[in-house]
Backbone as a printed PyTorch tensor [residue, N CA C, xyz], in Angstrom:
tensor([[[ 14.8990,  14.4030,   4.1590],
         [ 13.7330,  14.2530,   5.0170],
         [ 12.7950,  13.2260,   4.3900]],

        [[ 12.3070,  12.3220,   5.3290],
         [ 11.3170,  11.0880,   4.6460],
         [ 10.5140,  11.9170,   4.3690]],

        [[  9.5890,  11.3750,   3.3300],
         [  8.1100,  11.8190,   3.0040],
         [  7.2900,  10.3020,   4.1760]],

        [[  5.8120,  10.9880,   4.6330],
         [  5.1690,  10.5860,   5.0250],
         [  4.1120,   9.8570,   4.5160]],

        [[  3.5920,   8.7060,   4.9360],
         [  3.1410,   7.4650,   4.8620],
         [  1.6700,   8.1960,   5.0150]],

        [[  1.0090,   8.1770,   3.7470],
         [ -0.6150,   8.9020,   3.3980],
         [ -0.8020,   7.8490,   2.3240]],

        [[ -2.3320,   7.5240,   1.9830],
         [ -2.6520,   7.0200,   0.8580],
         [ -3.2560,   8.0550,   0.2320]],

        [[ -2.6920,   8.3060,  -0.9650],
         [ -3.3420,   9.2860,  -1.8290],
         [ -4.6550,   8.8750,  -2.5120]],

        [[ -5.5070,   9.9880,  -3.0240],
         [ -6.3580,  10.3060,  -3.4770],
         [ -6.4600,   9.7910,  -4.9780]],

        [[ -5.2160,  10.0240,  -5.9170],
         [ -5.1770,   9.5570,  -7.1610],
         [ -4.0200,   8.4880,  -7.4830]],

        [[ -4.3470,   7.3350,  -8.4410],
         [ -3.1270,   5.8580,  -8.4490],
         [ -3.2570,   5.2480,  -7.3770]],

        [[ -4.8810,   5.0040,  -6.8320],
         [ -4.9410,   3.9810,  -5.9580],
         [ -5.6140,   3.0670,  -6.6530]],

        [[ -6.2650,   1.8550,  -6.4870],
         [ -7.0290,   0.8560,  -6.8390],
         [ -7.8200,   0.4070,  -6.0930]],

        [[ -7.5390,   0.2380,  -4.7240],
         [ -8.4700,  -0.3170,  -3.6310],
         [ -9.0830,   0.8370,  -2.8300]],

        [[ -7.7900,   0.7210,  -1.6070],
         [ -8.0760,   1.6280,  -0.8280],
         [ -6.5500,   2.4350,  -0.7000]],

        [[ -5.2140,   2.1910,  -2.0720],
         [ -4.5360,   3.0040,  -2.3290],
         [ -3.1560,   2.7550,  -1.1540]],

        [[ -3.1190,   1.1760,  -0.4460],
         [ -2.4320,   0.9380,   0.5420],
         [ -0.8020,   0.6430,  -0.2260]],

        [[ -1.0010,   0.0500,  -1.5530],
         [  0.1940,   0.0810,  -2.2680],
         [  0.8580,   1.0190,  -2.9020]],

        [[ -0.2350,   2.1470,  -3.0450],
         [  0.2190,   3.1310,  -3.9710],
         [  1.4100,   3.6970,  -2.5820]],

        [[  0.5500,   4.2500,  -1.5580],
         [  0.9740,   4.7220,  -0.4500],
         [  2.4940,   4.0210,  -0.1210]],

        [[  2.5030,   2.9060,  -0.3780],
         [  4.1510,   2.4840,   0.4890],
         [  4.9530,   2.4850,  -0.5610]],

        [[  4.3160,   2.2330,  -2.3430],
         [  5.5580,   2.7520,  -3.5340],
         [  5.9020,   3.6330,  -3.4280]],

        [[  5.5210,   5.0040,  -3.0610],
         [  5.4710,   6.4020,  -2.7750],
         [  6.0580,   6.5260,  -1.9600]],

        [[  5.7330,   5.6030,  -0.7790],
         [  6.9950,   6.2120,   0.1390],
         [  8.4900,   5.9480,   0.5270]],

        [[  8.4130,   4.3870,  -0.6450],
         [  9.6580,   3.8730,  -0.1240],
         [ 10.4940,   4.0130,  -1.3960]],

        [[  9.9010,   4.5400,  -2.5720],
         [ 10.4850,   4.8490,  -4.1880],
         [ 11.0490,   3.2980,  -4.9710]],

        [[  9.1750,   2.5620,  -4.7130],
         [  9.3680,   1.4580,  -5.2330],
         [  8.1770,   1.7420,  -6.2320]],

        [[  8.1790,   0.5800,  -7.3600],
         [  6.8380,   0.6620,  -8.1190],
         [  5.7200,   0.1600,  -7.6450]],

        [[  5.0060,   0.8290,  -7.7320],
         [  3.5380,   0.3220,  -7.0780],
         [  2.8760,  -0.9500,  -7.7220]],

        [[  3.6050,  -1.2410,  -8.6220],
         [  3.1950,  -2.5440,  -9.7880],
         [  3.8130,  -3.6640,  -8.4940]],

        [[  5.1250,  -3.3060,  -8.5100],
         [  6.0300,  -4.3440,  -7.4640],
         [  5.5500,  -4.5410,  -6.0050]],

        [[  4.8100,  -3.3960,  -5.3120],
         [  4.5400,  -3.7660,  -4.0990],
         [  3.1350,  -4.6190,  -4.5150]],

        [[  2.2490,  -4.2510,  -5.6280],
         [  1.0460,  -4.8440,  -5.4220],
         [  1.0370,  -6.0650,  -5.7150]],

        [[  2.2730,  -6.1740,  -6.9290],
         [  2.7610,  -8.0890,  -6.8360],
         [  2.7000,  -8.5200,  -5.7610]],

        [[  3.9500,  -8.0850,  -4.9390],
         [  3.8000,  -8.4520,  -3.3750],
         [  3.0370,  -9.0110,  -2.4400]],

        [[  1.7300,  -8.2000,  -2.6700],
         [  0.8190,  -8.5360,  -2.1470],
         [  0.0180,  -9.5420,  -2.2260]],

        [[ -0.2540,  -9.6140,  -3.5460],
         [ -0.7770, -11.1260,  -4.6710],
         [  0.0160, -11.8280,  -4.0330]],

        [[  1.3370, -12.2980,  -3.9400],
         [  2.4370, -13.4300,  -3.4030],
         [  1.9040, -13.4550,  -2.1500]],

        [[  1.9560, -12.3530,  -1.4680],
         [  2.3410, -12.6450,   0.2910],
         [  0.4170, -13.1810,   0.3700]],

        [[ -0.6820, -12.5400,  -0.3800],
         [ -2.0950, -13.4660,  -0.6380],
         [ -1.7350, -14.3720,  -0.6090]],

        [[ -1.5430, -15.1740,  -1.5640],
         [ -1.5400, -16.6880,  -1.7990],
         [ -0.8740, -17.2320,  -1.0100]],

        [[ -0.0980, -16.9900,  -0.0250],
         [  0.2450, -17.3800,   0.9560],
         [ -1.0020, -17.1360,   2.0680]],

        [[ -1.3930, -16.3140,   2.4290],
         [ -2.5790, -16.6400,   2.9300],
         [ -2.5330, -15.3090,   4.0470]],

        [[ -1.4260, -14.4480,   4.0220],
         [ -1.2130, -13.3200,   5.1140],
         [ -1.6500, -11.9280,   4.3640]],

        [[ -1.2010, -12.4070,   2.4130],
         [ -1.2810, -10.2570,   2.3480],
         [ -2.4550,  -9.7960,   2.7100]],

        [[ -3.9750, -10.4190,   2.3060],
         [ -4.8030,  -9.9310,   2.9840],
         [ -5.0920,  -8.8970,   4.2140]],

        [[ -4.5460,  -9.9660,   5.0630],
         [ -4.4690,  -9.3030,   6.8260],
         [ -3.7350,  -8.5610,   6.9710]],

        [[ -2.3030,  -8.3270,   6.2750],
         [ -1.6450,  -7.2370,   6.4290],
         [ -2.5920,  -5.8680,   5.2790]],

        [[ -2.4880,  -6.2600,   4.5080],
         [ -3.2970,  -5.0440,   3.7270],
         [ -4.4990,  -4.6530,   4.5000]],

        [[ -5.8310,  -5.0370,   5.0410],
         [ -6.5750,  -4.7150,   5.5130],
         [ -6.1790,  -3.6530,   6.9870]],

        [[ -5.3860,  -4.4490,   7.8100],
         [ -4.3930,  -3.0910,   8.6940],
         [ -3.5300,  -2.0800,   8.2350]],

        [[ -3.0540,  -2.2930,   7.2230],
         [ -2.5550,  -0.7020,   6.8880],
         [ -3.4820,  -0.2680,   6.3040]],

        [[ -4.6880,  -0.7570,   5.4920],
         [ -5.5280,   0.4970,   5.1080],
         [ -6.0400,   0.7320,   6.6460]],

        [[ -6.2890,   0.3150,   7.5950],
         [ -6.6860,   1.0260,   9.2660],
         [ -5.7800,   1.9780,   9.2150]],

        [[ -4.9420,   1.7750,   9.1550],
         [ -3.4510,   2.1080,  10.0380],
         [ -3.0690,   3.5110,   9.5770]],

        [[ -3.1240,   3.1910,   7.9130],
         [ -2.7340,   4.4410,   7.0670],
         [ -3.5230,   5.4660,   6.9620]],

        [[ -3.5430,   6.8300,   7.2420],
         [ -4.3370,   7.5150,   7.1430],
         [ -4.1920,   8.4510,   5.4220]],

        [[ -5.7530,   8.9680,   5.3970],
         [ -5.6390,   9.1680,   3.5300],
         [ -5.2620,  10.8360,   3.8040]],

        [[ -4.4580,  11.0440,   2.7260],
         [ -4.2220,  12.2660,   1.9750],
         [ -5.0220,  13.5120,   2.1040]],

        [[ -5.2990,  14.5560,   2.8250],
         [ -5.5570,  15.3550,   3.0730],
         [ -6.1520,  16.3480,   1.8560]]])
């Protein structure tokens, strides 16, 4: 059974949008937040990060 797509409360940094998809996809959260830095400087991670923190709802 998948685990569900939450940003947790603790091992976030921002608003916890990387922690949330290492967690859910059983990647390192070091590696997705690289990711993000890359897909930045390209000029998109921004805009995608800012919609999944919308998108993602936090940890209960």
């Amino acid at each position: 059974m998948s685990q569900a797509l939450v940003r947790p409360r603790n091992g976030k940094v921002v608003a916890g949008v990387c922690a949330a998809l290492g967690e859910r996809f059983g990647v390192s959260t070091f590696l997705v937040r690289l990711g993000f830095v890359i897909f930045g400087l390209a000029g998109v991670g921004e805009l995608v990060y800012i919609a999944l923190w919308i998108v993602i709802p936090k940890e209960r």
